[in-house]
N, C-alpha and C positions, 0 to 999 in steps of 0.2 A: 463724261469725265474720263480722259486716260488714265489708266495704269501702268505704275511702272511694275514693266517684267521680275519678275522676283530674282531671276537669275543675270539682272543689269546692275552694274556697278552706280554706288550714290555717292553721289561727289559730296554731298552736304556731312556725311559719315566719316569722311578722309579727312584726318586730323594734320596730315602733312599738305603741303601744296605739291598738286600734280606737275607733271615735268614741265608742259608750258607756262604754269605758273611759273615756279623756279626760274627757268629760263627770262621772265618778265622782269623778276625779283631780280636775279642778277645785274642784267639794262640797267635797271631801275639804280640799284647802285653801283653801277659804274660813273654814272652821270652826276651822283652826288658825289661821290669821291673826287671826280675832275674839278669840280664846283667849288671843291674847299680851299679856303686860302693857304698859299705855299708852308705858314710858319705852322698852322695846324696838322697840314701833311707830313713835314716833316717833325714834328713831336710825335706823332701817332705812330712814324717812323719808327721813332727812336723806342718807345713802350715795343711796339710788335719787335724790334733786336733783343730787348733785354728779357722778353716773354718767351722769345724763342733760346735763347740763352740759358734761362733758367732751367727749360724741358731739359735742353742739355747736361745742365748741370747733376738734375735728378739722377736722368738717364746712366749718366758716369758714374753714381753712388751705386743705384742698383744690379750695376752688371759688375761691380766687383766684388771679387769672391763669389760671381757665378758659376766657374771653372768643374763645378762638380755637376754642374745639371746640366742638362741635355744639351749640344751647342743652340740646335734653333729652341729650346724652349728658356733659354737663357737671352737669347737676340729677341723674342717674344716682349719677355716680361719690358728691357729695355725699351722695347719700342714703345710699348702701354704705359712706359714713366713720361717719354718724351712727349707724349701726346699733349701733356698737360701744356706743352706751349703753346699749340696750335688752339687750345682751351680757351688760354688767354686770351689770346687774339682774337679767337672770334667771339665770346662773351662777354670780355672785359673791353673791348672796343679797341683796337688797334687797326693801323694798317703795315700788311706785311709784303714785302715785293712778290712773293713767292705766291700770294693767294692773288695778289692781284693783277696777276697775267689773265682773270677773266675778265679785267673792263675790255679786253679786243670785246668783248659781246655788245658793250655800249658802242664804241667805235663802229663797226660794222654796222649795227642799226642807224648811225648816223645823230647818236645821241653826242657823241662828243667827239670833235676833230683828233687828228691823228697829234699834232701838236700839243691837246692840253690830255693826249693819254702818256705822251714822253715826258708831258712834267711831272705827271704824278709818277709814274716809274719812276723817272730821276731822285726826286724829292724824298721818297718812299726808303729809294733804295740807300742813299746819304741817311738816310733817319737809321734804318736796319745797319748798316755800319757801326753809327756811333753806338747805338745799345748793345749790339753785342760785344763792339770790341772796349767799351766800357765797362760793362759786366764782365768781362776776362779780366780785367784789371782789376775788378773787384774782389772776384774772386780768387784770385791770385794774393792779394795782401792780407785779405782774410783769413790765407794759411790751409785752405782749404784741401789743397795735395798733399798735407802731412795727415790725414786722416786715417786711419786703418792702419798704422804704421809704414804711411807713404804710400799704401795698395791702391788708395785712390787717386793720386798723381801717378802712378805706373800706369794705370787703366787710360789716363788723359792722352799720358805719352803714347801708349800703346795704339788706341784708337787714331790719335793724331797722324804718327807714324807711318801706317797702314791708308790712309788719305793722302799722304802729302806723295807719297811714292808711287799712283794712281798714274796710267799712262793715259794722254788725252784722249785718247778717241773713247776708251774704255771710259773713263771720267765725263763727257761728254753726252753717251748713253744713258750714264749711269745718273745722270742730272735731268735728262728726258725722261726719264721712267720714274725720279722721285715726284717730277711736281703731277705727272700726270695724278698718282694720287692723292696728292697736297690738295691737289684743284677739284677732284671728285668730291675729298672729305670738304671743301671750301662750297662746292656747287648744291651738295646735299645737306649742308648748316643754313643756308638759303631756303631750300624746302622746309626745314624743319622750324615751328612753332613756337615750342619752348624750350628751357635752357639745359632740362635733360636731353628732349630729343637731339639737339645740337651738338650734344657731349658725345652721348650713344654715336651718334654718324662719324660723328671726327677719329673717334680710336681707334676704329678698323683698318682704317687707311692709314692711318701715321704709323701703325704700329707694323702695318705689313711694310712698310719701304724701309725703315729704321732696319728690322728685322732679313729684312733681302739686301741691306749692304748699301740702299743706293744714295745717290747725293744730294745734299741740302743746303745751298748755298747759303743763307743766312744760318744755319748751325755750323756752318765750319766758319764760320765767321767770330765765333767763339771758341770753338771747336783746335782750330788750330794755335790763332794766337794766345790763347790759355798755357795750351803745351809748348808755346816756342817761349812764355813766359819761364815757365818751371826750367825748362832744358837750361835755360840763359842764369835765372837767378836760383833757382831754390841753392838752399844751403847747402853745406859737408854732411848734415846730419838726414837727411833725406836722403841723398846718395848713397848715404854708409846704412841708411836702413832697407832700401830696397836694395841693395848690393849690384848697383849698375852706378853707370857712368854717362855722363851727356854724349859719349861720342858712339854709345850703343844703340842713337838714334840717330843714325848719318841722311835717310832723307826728309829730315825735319826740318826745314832751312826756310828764312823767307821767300823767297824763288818760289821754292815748292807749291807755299801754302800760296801765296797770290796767284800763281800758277793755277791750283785748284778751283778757288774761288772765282775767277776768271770764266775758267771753262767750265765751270758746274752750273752760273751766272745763265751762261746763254743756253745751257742745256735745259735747265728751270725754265727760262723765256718761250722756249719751243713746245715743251713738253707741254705745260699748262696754257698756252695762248691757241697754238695751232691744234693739239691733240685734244681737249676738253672746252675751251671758248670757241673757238673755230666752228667744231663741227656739230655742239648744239643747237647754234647760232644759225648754221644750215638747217637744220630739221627743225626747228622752232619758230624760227625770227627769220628769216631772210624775206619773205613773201611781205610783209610788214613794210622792210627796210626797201 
């Protein structure tokens, strides 16, 4: 009878799946996601917008009136509110465009043609539209920017602001580097068992890219048209309480925001397909495929 070396790792004791597993898991659903019929993917669309909307929304409470702590330990906390969309989504079952730039790992294995990966992006992506620019709209008549004596519609405008005004190449980056963590926190919710472990893996990563600035195309999907709602309708008494004016935000403009979303779009598509599905799919799966 052999023994195992005391000093050799036991798979049967690793409560997460090891990285070719993961890598498998992943495959494994990509091919189911392709699988689903269009009106499913697009509702599940629609939850992952308003999921990721909601983090948003969190996020905007919590960082206002952060102005007295530290800059990054204030961008911190916000990230750690936002996460709770990425929660959503991946516990509460949705699908979100931005995670699922790693079916290319089904694709390349040959588990699903190149054709039924652009419908589910498409579908996915139409679905994340409507909920979050839904949930902007919700939020918005809910009255939600007069909170804090307007501080929390200033914070909307403010962050908006500061996005819409994003030069593209900078924006374009800046959308490459957010999903690459979107898709790690998304690759490593895959590894992980239960729906703690799931939680614990996602917060690190949404909360460092929120916190480093960079871009989220389905959060400014809320993000923006939120603030271009406020700028357009809130009332005299919002104005007269934060003591500003709509034309204090000059590059806030539709232009802008679709502009944004645009380029942030295909920087998300790169980041997480080619940088994280890509090159697992190399060291994993390719010999397989």
């Amino acid at each position: 009878m052999t023994e195992t070396p005391t000093n050799a790792p036991d798979a049967s004791r690793i409560d997460a799946l090891l990285p070719l597993d993961t890598a498998l898991a992943c495959e494994a659903a990509g091919a189911a996601k392709a699988g689903r019929d269009g009106t499913s993917l697009f509702v599940l669309g629609l939850l992952a917008g308003a999921f990721i909307a909601l983090g948003a929304v969190f996020m905007t409470v919590v960082v206002t009136g952060a102005g007295a702590l530290p800059w990054g330990v204030g961008r911190l906390l916000g990230g750690m509110a936002f996460s709770l969309g990425l929660i959503l989504v991946i516990v509460g079952g949705a699908e979100l465009f931005t995670g699922d730039a790693l079916m290319i790992v089904a694709c390349a294995s040959r588990r699903i043609t190149p054709t039924a990966l652009l419908r589910a992006w498409i579908l996915v992506y139409l679905g994340n539209i409507c909920g979050a620019v839904g949930t902007a709209a919700l939020v918005f008549l809910a009255g939600q920017h007069g909170l804090a004596g307007g501080a929390v519609g200033q914070t909307s405008l403010a962050i908006a602001s500061v996005k819409a005004g994003l030069p593209t190449v900078e924006l374009f980056f800046l959308g490459v580097l957010c999903n690459v963590l979107v898709c790690l926190a998304v690759w490593m919710s895959f590894g992980a068992r239960s729906i703690a472990d799931k939680v614990l893996v996602i917060v690190p990563p949404v909360a460092a890219f929120v916190a480093a600035g960079f871009e989220h195309s389905i959060a400014n999907m809320y993000l923006l048209p939120h603030a271009l709602a406020i700028k357009a309708w809130a009332g005299p008494e919002f104005w007269t309480a934060i003591g500003r004016d709509a034309a204090a935000y000059p590059s806030l403009t539709a232009a802008n925001a679709l502009h944004n979303i645009a380029v942030s779009t295909i920087g998300n598509l790169i980041g997480g397909s080619l940088m994280v599905g890509a090159i697992y799919w190399f060291v994993y799966l390719r010999r397989r495929a």
